[in-house]
N, C-alpha and C positions, 0 to 999 in steps of 0.2 A: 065620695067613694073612699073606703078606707083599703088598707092594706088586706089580699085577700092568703097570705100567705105566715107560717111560722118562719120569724128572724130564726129557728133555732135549726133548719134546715131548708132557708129558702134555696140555695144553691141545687142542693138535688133537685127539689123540685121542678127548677128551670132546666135541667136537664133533659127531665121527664116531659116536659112541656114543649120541647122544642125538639123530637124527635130526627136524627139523620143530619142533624146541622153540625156543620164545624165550627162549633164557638168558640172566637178567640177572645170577645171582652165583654162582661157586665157593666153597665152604668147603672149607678143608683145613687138617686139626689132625694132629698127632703121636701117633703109634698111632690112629688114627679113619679112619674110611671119607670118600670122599667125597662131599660134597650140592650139588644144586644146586639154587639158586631158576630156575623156567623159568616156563611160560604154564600149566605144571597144580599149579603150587605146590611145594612140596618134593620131591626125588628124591634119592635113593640111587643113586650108585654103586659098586653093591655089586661088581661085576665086574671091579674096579680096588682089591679091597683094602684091608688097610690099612697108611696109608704110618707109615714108620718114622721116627723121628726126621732121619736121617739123608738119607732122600728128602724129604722134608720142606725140610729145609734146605738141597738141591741144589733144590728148587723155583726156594724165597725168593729165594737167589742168584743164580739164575739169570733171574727178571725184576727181581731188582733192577740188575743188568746190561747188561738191555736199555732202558735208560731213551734218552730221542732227544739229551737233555743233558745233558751232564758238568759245567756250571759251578756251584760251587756258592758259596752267599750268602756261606757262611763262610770262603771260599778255601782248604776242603780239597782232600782228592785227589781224584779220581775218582770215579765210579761202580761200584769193585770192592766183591767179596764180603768182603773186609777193613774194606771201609769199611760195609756191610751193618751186619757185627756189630757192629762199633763203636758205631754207632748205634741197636741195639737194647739194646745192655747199657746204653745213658747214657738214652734216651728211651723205652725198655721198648715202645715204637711206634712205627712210620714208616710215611709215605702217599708215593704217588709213582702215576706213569703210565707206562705200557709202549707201545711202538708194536705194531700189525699184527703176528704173526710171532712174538714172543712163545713161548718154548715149543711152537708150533706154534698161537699161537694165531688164530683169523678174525679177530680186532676189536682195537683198542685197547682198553687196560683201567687201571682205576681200583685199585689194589691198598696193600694194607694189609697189615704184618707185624706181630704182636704178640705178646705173651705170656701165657700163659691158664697155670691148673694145672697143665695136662695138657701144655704146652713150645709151642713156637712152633707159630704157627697163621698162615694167610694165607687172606685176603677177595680176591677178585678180582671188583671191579666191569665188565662188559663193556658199552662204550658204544659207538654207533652211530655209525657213519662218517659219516654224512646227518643233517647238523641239521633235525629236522621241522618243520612248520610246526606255528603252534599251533591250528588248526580236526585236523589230524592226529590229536592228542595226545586226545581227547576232552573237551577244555574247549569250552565253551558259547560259541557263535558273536557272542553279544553281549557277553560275557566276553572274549573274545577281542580285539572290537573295541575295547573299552575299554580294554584293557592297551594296544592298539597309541597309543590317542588320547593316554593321560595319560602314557607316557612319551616324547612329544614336547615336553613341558614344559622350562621354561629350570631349574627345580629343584626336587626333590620326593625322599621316599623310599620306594621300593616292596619289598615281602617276600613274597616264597613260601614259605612252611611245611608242613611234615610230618614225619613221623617219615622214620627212614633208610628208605632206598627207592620212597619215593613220587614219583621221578621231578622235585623241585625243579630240580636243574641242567640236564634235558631242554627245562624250561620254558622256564629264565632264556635257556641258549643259544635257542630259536626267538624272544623277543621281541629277543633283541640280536641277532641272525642279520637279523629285519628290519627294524633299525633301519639295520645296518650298510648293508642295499642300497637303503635310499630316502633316507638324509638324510645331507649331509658334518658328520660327527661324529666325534669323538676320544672312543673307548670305552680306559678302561684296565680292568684287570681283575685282582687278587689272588688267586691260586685257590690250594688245598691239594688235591690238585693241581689242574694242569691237565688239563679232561676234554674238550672240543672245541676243535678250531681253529677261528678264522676267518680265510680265506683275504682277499687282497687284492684278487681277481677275484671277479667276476659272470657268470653267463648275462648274455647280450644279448636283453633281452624280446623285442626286433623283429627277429632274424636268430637262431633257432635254430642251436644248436652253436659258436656263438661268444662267445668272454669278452671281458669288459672288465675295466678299473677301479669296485671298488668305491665309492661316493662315502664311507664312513667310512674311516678308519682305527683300529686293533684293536692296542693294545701289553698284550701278555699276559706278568703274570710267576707264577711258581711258591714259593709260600712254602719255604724253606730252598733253593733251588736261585736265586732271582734277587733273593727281598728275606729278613731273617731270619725273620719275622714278619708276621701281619696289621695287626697295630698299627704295625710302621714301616714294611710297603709304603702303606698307606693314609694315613701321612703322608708319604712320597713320592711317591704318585700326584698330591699337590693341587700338587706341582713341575711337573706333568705338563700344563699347562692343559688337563686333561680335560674335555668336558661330561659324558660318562658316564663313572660309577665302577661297577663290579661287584666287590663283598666277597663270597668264595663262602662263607663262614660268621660270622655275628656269635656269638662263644663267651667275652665278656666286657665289662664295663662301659667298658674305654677304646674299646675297638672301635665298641661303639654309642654312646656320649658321641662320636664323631669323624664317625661315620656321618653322626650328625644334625647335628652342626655342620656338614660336607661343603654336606648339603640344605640349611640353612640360607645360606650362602655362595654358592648357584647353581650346584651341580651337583644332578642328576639320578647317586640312589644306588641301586643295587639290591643285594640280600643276602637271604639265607636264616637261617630257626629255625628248629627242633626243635619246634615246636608246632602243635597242630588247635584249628585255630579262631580268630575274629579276638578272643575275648574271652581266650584264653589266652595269643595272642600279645602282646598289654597285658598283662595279666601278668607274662609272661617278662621284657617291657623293662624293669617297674618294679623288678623282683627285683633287675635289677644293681643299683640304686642305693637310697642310705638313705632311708628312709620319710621326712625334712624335705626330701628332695629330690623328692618325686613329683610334688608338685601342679604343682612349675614344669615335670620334664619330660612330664605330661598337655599340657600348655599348649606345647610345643614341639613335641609331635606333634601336635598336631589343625591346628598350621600346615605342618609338612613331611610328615608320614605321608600319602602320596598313597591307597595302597592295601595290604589284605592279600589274597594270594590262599593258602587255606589248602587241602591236597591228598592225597590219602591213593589208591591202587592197593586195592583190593581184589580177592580172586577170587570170578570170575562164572562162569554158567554156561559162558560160549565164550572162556572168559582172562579176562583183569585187566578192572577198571572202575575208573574216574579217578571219583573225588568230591570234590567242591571246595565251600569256602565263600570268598566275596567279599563285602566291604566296601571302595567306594572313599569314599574322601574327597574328594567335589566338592558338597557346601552344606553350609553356616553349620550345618544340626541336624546333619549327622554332625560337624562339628566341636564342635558343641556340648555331644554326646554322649560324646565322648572326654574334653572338658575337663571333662565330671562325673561322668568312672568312679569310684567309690568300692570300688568290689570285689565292689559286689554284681550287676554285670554288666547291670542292666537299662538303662540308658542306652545302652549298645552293645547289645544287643538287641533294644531300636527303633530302632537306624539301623538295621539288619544289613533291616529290613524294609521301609528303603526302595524305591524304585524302582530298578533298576540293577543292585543287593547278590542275593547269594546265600545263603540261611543252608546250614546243613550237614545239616541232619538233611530237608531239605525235597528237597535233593539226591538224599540217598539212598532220601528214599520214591518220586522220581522213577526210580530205578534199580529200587526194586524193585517197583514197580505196571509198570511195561514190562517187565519178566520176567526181568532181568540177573542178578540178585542172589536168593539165598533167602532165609526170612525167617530162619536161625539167622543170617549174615553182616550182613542190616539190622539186626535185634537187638543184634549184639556191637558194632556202630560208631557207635551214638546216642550224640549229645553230650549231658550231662545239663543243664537249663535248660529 
């Protein structure tokens, strides 16, 4: 079976092909068919073949081509296919963003080249033109308002976590999205890539159809295309006199050792983990660093760790269902609780049960007593504790 489709607009086509579905991600590997994650969970398209190495990597090239920026951190050349490979024989992966148009495709996309067994393979994340709000998103309306309250603070650090795909960058953009239209703020922002704009205009609340000026301002860079790295854009972000910093990923000990120094200094930090749950995401932090260093950085977060909001998509009966757990940090017992995690998690366990906090497994019996969820998907996603 060969590929039954043109590299030079497969993306529209799969549009086309997949009528009413919300697709969030393309796979496409070398000799393999194509999948896609949508609203009914994984698809096959089987009617598209399988692509050969060779369409494959007229893909890759071809949206890594279509990128909106040619300037790059390291003062290479361009955005050509030359330069593609290049950087996948030295980095064996590369992330970037596409605009609209794309292969033919509807949406701006989050895309990733890499190397697996079986030869180049490419991820394409499709992200939504319209930053949501977060009452949108299915996060809890009190939840909601609290994210809006405490990141109007002069400085703190807040995390969204989940595994890939639960929608963290959807978040982070709606709470910076409204920050950006009600307070004059200087947001910078570090992203691998970049996955939303924000614009410099506003709706005008009291004259429909008419924009204004934004009261923040939004300087956004691209790791390897505007700083080398997260760890030396986020030390030139603090050049920046930013109030708000956004790190789109903390993936090692200098990043969050600078994170937390940032919050410490009087900025307001936002960034993302890899982790469920606010007891794993302590965890995660203490991992970077050696065990005679914990007890001071417990003691460093329970003064800047403002909040975790921890997040996970599952499928439900009628599409995805958002399940979160929250912990914020606003009294002296959640702080207190942090500054006595030992490992064995019950100290954060009773904050998680304050007033405010949301635990995760409490979430999810919430989803699945109102009928969203069945009980094999409640089953498979209980946190143990």
């Amino acid at each position: 079976m060969c590929s039954a489709a043109s590299p030079a607009d497969i993306l529209g086509q799969l549009a086309v092909a997949f009528p009413g579905r919300e697709i969030s991600d393309v796979q496409i590997r070398t000799d393999g068919l194509i999948y896609l994650h949508t609203n009914r969970g994984l698809e096959i398209a089987e009617s598209f073949g399988l692509q050969s190495a060779e369409a494959v990597g007229k893909i890759a090239e071809g949206l890594f081509t279509r990128q909106s920026h040619e300037i790059w951190a390291d003062n290479s050349v361009s955005a050509t296919g030359d330069r593609m490979w290049e950087l996948v024989r030295s980095r064996r992966v590369i992330d970037f963003s596409c605009e609209e148009g794309a292969l033919g495709s509807p949406v701006r996309m989050r895309v990733q080249v890499h190397l697996s067994e079986h030869g180049l393979g490419i991820t394409c994340r499709w992200l939504r033109a319209k930053i949501s709000q977060l009452e949108t998103l299915g996060i809890d309306p009190l939840i909601s308002d609290s994210l809006r309250d405490l990141v109007q603070r002069r400085f703190g650090l807040g995390l969204i976590t989940g595994p890939t795909g639960s929608g963290k960058s959807t978040t982070l953009a709606a709470i910076l999205d409204w920050v950006r239209r009600h307070f004059p703020k200087h947001i910078v922002t570090v992203e691998d890539p970049i996955e939303y704009r924000y614009d410099s205009t506003m709706a005008d609340p009291n004259q429909p159809g008419v924009l204004i000026p934004a009261p923040s301002l939004v300087t956004q860079q691209e790791v390897g295309r505007h700083t080398l790295s997260y760890q030396s854009g986020l030390k030139e972000v603090l050049r920046k006199t930013p109030n708000i910093i956004l790190i789109g990923e903390i993936r090692d000990r200098e990043t969050m050792e600078t994170c937390i120094e940032a919050a410490q200094t009087g900025h307001f930090v936002l960034s993302t983990l890899h982790t469920r749950g606010a007891v794993k995401t302590i965890d995660r932090i203490l991992e970077f660093f050696p065990k005679e260093q914990q007890s001071g950085i417990l003691h460093r977060l329970s003064e800047t760790l403002t909040f975790v909001l921890s997040q996970g998509l599952l499928t439900g009966f009628n599409g995805r269902v958002l399940v979160t757990e929250y912990l914020q940090n606003t009294n002296e017992a959640v702080s207190a609780g942090m500054r006595a995690y030992d490992g064995s998690a019950t100290s954060l366990e009773d904050a998680l049960r304050y007033k405010g906090n949301l635990r995760w497994n409490q979430c999810l019996m919430n989803h699945y007593r109102g009928g969203a969820i069945s009980e094999d998907i409640f089953n498979a996603n209980l946190l143990a504790g």
